[in-house]
N, CA, C and O atoms as a GROMACS GRO file, in nm:
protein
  584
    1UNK      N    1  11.271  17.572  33.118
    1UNK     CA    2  11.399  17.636  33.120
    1UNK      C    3  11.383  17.786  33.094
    1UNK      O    4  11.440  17.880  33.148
    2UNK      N    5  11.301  17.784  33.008
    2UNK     CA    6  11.281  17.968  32.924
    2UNK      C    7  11.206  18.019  33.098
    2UNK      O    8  11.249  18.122  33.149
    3UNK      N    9  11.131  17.962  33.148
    3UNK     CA   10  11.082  18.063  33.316
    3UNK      C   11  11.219  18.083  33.367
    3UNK      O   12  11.295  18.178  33.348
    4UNK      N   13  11.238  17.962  33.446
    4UNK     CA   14  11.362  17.967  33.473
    4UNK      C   15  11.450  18.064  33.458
    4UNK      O   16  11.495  18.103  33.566
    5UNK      N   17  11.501  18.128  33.342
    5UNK     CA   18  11.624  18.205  33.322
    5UNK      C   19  11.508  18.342  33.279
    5UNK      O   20  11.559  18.439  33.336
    6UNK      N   21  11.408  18.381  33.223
    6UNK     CA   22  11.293  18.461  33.185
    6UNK      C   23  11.294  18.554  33.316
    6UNK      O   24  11.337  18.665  33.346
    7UNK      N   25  11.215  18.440  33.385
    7UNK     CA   26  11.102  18.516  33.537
    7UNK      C   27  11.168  18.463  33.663
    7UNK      O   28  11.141  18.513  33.772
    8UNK      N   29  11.256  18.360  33.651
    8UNK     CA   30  11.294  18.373  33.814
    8UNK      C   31  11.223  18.272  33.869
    8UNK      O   32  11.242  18.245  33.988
    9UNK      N   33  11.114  18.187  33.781
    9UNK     CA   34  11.043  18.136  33.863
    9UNK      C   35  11.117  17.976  33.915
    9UNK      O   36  11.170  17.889  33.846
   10UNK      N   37  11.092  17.983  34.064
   10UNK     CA   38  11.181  17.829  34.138
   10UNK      C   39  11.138  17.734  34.086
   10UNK      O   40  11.035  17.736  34.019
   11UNK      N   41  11.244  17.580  34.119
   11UNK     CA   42  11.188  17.507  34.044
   11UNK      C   43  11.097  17.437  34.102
   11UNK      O   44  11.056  17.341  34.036
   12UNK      N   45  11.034  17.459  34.244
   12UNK     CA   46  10.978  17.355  34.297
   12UNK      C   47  10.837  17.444  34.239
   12UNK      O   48  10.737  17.404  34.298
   13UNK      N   49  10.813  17.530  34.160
   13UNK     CA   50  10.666  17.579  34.104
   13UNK      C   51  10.683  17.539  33.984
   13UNK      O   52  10.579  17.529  33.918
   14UNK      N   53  10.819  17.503  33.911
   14UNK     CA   54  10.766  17.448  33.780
   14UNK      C   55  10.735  17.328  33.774
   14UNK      O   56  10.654  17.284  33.693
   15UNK      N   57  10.813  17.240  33.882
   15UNK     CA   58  10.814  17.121  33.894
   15UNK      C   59  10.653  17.058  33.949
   15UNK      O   60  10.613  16.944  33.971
   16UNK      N   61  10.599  17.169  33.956
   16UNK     CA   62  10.437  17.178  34.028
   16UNK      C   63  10.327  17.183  33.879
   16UNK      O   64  10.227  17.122  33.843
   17UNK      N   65  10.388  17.262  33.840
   17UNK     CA   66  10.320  17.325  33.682
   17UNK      C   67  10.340  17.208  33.595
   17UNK      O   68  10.246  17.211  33.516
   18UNK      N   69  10.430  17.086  33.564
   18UNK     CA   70  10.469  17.038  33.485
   18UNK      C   71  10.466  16.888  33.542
   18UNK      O   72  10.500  16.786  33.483
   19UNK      N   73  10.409  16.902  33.685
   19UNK     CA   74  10.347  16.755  33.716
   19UNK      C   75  10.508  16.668  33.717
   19UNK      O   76  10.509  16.568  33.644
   20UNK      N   77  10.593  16.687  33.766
   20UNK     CA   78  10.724  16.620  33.768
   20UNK      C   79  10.769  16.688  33.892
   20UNK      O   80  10.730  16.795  33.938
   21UNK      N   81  10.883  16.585  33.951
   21UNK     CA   82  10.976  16.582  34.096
   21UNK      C   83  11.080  16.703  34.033
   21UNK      O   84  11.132  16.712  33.922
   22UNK      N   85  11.086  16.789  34.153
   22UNK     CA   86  11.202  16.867  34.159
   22UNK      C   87  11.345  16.869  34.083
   22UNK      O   88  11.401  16.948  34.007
   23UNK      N   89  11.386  16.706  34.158
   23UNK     CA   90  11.518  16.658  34.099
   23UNK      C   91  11.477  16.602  33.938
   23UNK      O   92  11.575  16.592  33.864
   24UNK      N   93  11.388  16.577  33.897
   24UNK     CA   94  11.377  16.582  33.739
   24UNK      C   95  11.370  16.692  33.671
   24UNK      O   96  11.424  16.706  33.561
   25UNK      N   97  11.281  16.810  33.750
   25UNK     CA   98  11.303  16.905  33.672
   25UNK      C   99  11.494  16.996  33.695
   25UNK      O  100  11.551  17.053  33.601
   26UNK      N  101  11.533  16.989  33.790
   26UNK     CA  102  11.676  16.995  33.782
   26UNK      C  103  11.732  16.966  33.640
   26UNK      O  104  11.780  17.032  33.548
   27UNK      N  105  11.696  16.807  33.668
   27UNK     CA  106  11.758  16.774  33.519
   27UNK      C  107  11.726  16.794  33.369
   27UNK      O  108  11.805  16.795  33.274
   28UNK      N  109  11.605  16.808  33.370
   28UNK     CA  110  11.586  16.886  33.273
   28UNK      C  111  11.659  17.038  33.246
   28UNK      O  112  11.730  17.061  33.148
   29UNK      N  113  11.636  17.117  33.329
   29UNK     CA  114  11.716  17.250  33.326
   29UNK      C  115  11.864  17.209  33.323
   29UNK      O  116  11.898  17.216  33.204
   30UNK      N  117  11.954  17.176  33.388
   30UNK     CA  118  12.064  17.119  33.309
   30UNK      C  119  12.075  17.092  33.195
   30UNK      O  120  12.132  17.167  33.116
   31UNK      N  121  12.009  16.956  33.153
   31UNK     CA  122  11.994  16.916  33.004
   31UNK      C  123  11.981  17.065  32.860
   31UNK      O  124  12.027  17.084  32.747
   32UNK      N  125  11.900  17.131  32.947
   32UNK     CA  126  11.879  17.247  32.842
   32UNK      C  127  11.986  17.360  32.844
   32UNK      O  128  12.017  17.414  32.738
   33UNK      N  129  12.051  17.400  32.974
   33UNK     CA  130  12.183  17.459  32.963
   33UNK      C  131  12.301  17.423  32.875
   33UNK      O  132  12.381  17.502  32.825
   34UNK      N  133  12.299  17.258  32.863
   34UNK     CA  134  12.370  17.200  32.833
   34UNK      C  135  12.377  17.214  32.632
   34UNK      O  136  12.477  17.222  32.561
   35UNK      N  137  12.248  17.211  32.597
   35UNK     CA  138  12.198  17.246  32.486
   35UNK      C  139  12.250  17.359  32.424
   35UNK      O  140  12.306  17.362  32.315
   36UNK      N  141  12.221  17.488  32.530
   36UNK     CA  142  12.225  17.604  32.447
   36UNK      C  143  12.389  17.619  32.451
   36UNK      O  144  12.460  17.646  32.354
   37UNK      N  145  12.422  17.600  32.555
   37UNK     CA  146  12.613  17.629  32.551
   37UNK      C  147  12.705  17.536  32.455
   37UNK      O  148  12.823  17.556  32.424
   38UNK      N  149  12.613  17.419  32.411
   38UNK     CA  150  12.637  17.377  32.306
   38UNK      C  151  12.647  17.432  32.119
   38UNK      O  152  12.721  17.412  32.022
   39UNK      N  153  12.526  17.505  32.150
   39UNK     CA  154  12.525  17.589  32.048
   39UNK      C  155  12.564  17.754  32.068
   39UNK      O  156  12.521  17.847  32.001
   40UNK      N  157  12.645  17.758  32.163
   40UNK     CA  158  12.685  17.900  32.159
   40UNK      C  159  12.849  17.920  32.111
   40UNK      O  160  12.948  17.853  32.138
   41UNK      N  161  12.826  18.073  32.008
   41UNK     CA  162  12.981  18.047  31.905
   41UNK      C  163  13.080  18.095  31.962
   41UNK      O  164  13.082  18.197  32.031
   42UNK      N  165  13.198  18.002  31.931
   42UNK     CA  166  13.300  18.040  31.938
   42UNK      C  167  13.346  18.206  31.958
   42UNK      O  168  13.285  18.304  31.914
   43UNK      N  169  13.472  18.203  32.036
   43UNK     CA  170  13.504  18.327  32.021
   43UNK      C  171  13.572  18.392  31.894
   43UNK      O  172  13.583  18.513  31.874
   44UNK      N  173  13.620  18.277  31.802
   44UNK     CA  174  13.648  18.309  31.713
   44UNK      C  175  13.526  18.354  31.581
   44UNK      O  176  13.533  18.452  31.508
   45UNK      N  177  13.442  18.273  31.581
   45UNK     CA  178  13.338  18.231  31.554
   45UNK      C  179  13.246  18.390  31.580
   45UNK      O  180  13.215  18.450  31.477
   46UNK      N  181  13.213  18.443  31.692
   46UNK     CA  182  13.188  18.553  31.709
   46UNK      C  183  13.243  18.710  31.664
   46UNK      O  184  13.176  18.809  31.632
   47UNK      N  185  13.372  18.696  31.673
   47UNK     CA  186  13.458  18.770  31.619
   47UNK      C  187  13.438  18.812  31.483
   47UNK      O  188  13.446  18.926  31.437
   48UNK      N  189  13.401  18.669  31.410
   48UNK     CA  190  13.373  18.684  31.277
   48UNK      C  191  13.256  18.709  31.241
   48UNK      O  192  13.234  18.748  31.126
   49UNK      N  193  13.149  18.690  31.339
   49UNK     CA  194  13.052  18.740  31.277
   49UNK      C  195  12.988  18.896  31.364
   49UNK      O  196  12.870  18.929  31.361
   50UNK      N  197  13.095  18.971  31.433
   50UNK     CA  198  13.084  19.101  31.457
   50UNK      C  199  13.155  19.183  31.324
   50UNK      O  200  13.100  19.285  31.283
   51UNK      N  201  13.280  19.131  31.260
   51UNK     CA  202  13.338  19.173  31.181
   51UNK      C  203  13.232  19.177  31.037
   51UNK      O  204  13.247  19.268  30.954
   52UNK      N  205  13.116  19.060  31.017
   52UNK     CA  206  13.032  19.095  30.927
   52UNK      C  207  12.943  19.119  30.936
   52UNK      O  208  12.864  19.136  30.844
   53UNK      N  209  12.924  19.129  31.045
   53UNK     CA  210  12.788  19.254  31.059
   53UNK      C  211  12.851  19.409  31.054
   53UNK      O  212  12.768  19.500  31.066
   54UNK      N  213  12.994  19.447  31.038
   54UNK     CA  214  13.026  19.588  30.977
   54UNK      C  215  13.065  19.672  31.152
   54UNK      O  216  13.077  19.792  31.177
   55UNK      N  217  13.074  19.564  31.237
   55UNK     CA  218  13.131  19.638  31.343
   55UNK      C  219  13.238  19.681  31.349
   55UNK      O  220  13.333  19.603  31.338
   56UNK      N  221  13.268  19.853  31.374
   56UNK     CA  222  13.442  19.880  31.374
   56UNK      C  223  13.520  19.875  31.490
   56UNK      O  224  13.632  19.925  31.499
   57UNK      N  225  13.429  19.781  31.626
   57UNK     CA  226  13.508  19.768  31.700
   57UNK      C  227  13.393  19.641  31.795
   57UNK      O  228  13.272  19.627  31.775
   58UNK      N  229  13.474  19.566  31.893
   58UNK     CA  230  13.435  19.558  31.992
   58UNK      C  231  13.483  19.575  32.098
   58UNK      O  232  13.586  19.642  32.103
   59UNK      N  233  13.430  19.527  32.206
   59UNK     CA  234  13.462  19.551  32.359
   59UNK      C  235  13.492  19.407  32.491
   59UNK      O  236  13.444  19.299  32.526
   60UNK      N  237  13.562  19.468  32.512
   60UNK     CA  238  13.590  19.338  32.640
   60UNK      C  239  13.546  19.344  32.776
   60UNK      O  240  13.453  19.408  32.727
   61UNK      N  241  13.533  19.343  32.840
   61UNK     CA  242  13.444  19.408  32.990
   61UNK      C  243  13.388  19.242  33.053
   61UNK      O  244  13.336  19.148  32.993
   62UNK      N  245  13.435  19.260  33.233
   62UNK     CA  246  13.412  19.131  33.278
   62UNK      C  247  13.316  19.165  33.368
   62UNK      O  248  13.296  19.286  33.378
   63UNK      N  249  13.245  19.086  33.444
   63UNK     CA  250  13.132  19.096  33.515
   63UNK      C  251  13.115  19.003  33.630
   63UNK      O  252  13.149  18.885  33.622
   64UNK      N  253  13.056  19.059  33.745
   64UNK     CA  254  13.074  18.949  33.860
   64UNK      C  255  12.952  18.872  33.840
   64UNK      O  256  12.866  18.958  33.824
   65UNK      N  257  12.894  18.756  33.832
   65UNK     CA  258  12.742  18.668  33.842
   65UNK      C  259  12.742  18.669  34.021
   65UNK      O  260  12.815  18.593  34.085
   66UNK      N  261  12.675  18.741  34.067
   66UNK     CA  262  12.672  18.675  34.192
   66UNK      C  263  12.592  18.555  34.213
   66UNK      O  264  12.495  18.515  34.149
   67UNK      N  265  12.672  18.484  34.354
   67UNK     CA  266  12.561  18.331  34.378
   67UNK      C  267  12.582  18.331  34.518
   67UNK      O  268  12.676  18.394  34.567
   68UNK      N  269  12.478  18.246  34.609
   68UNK     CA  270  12.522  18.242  34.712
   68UNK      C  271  12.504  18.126  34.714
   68UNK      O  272  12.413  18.072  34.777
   69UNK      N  273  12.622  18.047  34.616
   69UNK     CA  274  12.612  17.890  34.635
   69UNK      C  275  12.739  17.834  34.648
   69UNK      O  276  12.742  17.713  34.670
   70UNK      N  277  12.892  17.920  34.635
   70UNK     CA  278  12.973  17.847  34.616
   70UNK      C  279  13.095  17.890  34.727
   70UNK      O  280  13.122  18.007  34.753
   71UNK      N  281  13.138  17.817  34.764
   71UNK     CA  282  13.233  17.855  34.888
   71UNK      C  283  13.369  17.798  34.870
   71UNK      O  284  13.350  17.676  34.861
   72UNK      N  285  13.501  17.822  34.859
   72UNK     CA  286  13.599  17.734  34.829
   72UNK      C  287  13.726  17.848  34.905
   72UNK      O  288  13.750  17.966  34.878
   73UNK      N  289  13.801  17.742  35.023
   73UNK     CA  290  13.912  17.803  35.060
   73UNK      C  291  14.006  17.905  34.962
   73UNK      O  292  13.939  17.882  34.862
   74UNK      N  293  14.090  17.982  34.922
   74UNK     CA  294  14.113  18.034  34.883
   74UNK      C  295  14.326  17.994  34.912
   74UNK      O  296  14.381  17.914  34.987
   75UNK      N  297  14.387  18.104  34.804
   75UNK     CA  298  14.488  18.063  34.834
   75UNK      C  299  14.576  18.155  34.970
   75UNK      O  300  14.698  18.157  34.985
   76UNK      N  301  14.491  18.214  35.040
   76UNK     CA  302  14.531  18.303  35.164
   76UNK      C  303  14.453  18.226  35.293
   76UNK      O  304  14.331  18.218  35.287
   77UNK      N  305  14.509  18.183  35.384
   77UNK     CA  306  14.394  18.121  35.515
   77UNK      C  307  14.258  18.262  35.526
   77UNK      O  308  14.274  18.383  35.513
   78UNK      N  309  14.145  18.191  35.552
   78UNK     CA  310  14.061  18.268  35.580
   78UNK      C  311  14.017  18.346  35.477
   78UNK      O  312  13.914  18.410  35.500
   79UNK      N  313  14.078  18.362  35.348
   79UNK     CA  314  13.970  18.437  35.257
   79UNK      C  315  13.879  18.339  35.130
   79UNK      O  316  13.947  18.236  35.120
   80UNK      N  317  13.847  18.336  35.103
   80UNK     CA  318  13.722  18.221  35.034
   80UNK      C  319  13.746  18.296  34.856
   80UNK      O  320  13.714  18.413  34.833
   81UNK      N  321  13.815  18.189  34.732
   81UNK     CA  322  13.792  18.197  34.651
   81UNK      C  323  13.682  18.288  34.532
   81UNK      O  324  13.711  18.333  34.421
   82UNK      N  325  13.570  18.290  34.594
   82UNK     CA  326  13.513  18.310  34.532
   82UNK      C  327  13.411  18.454  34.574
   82UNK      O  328  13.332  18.526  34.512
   83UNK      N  329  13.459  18.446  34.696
   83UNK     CA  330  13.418  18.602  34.759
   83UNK      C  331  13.490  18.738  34.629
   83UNK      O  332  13.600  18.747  34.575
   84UNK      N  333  13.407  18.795  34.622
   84UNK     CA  334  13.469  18.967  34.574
   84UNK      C  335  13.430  19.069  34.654
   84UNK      O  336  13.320  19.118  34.678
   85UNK      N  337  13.602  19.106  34.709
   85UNK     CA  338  13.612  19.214  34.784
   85UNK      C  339  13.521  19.343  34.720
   85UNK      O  340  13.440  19.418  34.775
   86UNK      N  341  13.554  19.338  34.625
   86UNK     CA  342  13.507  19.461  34.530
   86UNK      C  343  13.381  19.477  34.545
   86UNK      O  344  13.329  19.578  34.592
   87UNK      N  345  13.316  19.366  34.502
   87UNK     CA  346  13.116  19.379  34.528
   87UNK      C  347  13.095  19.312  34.647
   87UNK      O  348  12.988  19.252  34.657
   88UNK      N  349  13.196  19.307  34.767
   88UNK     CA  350  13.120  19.270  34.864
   88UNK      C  351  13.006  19.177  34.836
   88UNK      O  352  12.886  19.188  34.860
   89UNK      N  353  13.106  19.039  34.754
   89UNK     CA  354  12.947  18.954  34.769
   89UNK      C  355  13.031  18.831  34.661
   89UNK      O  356  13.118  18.862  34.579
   90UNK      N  357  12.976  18.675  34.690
   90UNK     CA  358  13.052  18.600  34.640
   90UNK      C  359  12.985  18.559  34.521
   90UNK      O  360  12.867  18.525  34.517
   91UNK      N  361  13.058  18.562  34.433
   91UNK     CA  362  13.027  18.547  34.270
   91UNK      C  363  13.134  18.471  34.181
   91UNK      O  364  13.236  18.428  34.234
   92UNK      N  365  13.111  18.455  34.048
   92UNK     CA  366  13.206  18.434  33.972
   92UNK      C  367  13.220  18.539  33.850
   92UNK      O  368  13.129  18.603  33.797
   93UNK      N  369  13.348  18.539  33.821
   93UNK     CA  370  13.440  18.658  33.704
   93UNK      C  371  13.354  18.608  33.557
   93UNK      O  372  13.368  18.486  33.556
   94UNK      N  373  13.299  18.634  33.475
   94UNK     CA  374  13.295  18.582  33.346
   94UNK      C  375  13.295  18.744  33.289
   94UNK      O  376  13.251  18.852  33.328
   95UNK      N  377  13.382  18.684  33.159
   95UNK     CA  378  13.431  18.778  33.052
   95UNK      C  379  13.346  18.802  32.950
   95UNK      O  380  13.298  18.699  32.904
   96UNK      N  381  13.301  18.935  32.883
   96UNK     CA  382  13.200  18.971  32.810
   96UNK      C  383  13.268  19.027  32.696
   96UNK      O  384  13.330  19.132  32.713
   97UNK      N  385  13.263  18.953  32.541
   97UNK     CA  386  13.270  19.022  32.437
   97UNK      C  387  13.172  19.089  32.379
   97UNK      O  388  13.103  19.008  32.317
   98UNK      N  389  13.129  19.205  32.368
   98UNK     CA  390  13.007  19.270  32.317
   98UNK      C  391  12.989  19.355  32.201
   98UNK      O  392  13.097  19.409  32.180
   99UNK      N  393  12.906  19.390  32.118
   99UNK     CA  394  12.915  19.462  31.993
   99UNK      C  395  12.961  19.637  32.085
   99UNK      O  396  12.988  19.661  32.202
  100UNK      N  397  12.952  19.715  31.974
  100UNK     CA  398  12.965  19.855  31.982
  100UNK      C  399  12.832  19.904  32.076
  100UNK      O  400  12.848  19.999  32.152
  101UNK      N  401  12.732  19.852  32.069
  101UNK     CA  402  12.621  19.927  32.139
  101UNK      C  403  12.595  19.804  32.271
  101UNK      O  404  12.483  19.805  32.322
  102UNK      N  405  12.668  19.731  32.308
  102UNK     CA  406  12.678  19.660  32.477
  102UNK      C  407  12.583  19.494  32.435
  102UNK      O  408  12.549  19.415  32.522
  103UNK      N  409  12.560  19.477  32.306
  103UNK     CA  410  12.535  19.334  32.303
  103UNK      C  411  12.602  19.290  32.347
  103UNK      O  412  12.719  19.327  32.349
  104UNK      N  413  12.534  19.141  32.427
  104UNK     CA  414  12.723  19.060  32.426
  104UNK      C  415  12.675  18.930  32.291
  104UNK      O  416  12.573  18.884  32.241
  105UNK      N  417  12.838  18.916  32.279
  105UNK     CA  418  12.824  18.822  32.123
  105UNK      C  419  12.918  18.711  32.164
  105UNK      O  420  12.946  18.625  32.081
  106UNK      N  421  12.978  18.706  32.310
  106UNK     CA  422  13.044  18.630  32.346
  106UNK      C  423  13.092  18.618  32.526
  106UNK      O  424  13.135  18.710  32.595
  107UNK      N  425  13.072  18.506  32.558
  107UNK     CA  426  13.141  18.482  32.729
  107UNK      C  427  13.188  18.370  32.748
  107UNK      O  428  13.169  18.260  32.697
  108UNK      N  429  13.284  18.430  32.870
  108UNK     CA  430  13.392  18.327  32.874
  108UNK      C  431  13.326  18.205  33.004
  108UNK      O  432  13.209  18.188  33.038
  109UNK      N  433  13.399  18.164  33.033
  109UNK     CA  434  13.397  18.002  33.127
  109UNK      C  435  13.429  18.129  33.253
  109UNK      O  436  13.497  18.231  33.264
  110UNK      N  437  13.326  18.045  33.341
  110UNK     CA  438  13.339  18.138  33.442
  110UNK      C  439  13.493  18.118  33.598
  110UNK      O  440  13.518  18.021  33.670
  111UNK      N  441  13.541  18.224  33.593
  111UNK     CA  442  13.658  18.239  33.711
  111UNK      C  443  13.590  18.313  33.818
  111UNK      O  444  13.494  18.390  33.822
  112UNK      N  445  13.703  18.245  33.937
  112UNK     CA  446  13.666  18.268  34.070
  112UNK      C  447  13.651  18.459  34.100
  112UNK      O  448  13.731  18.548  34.072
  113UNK      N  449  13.533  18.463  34.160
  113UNK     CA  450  13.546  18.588  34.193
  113UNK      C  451  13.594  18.671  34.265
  113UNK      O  452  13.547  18.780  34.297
  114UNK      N  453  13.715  18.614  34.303
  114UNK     CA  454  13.787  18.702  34.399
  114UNK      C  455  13.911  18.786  34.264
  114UNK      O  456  13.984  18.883  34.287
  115UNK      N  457  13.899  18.719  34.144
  115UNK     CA  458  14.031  18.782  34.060
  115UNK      C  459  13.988  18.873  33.978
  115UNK      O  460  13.879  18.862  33.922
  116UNK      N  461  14.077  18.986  33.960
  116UNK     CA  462  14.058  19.104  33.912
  116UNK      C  463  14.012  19.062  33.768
  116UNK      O  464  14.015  18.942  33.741
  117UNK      N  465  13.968  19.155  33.670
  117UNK     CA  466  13.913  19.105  33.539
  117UNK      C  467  14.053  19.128  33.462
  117UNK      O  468  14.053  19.056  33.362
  118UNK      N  469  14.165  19.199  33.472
  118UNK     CA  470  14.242  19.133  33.396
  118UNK      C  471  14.327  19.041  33.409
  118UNK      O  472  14.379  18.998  33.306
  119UNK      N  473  14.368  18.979  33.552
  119UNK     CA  474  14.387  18.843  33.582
  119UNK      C  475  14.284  18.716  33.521
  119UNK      O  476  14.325  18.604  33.490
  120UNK      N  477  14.142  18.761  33.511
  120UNK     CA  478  14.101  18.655  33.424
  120UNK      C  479  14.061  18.662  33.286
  120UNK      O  480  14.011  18.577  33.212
  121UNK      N  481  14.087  18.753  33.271
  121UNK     CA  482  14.084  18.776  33.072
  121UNK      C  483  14.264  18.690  33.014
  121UNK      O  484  14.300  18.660  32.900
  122UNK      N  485  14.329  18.677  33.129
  122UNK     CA  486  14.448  18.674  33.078
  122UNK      C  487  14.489  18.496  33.097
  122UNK      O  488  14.571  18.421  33.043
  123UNK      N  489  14.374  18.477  33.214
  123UNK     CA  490  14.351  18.293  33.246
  123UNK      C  491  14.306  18.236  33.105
  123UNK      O  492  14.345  18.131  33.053
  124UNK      N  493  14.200  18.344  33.043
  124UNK     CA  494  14.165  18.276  32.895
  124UNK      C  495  14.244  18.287  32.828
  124UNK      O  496  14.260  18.406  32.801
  125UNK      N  497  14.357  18.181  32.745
  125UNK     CA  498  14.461  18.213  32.682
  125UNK      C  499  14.385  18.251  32.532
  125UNK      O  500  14.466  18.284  32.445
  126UNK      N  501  14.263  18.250  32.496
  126UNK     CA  502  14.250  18.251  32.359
  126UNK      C  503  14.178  18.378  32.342
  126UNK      O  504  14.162  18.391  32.221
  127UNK      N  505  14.126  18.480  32.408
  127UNK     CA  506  14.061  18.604  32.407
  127UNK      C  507  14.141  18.725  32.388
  127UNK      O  508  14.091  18.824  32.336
  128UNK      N  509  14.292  18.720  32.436
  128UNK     CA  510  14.334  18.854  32.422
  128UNK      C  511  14.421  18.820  32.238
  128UNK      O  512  14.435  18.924  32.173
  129UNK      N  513  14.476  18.679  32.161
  129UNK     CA  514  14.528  18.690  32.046
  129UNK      C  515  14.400  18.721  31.911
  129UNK      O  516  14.400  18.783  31.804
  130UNK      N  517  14.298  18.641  31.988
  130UNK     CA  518  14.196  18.652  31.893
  130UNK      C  519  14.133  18.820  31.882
  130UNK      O  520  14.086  18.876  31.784
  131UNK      N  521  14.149  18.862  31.996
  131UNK     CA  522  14.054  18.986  31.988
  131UNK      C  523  14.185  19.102  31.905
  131UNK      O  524  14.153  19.197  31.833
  132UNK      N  525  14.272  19.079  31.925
  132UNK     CA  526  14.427  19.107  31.869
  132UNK      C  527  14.391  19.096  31.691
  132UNK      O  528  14.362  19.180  31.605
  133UNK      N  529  14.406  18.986  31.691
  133UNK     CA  530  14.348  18.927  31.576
  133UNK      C  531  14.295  19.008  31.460
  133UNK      O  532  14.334  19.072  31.362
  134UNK      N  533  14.160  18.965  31.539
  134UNK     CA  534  14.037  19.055  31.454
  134UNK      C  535  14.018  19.223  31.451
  134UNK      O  536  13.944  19.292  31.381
  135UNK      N  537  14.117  19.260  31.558
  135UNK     CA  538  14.134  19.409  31.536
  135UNK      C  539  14.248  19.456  31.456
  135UNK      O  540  14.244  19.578  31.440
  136UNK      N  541  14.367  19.385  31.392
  136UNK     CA  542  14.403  19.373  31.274
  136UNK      C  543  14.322  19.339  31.143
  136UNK      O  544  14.328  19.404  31.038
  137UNK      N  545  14.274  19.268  31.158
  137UNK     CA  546  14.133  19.214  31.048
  137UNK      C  547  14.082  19.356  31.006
  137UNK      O  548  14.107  19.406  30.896
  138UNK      N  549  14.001  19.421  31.115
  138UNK     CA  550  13.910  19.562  31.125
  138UNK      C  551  14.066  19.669  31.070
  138UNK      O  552  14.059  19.718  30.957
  139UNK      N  553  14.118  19.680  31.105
  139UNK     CA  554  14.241  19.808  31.049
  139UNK      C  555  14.238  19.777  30.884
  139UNK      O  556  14.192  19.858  30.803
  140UNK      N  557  14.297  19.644  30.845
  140UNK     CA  558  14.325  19.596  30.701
  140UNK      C  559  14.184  19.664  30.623
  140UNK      O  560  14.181  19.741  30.526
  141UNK      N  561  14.084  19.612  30.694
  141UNK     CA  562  13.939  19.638  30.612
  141UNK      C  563  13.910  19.781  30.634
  141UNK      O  564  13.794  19.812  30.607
  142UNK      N  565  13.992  19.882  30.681
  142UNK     CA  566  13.992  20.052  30.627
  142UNK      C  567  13.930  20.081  30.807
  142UNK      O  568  13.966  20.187  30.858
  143UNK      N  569  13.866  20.012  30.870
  143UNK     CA  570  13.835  20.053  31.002
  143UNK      C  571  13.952  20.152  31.080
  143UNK      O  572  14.074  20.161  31.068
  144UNK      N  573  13.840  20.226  31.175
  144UNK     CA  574  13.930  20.342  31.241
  144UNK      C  575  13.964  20.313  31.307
  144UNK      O  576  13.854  20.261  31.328
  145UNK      N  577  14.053  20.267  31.434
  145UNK     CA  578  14.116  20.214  31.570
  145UNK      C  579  14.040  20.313  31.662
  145UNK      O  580  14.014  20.433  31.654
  146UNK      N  581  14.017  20.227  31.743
  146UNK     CA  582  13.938  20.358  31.856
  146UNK      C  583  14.043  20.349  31.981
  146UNK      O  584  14.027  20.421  32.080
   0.00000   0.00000   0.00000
């Protein structure tokens, strides 16, 4: 899994390296996606632990993943869901909470890439009260509003 997401490397060379069928190593790499997004925190959860690590702010910022795997009619004839006009190239929207210096400490479930990033910051109903939230949190605790 660590090549995989590391180096890029396909799976039919790990699946070579590791003496196992393709479609097992698939599943393995699933299995391990499945793992880490399991253990990845909350947005609330994150929030709180940007707020104690002494951050006086964070940031919201969305990002296209491009793929050239997913194709889905759209709600206009002829334009495809998941195409973005914008990057000329079909991807999906996921939302980036990040510290002050561009960590990210949090992402959202990924939306179709044809929607603007604040059409899908706003699909996540729990990102704009929480981030609300905790930037009341940061004011109370003497922080500067940026």
């Amino acid at each position: 899994m660590l090549r995989w997401f590391l180096d890029g490397t396909r799976m039919r060379q790990l699946a070579i390296d590791n003496q196992i069928s393709v479609s097992t190593g698939y599943d393995y790499l699933n299995e391990g996606i499945d793992v880490l997004a399991a253990r990845s925190p909350s947005l609330h959860g994150a929030l709180l632990a940007a707020k104690a690590a002494g951050y006086d702010h964070v940031n919201i910022d969305g990002t296209l993943i491009e793929t050239d795997r997913c194709r889905t009619p759209g709600p206009t004839e002829g334009v495809d869901l998941w195409w973005s006009g914008k990057h000329d190239q079909h991807g999906g929207n996921v939302q980036v909470v990040t510290a002050p210096d561009g960590w990210p400490i949090w992402t959202s479930e990924v939306r179709p890439g044809r929607e603007h990033d604040t059409t899908a910051v706003r699909a996540h109903t729990e990102i704009l009260p929480a981030h609300t939230e905790a930037g009341a949190d940061l004011r109370r605790a003497g922080a500067k509003p940026r």
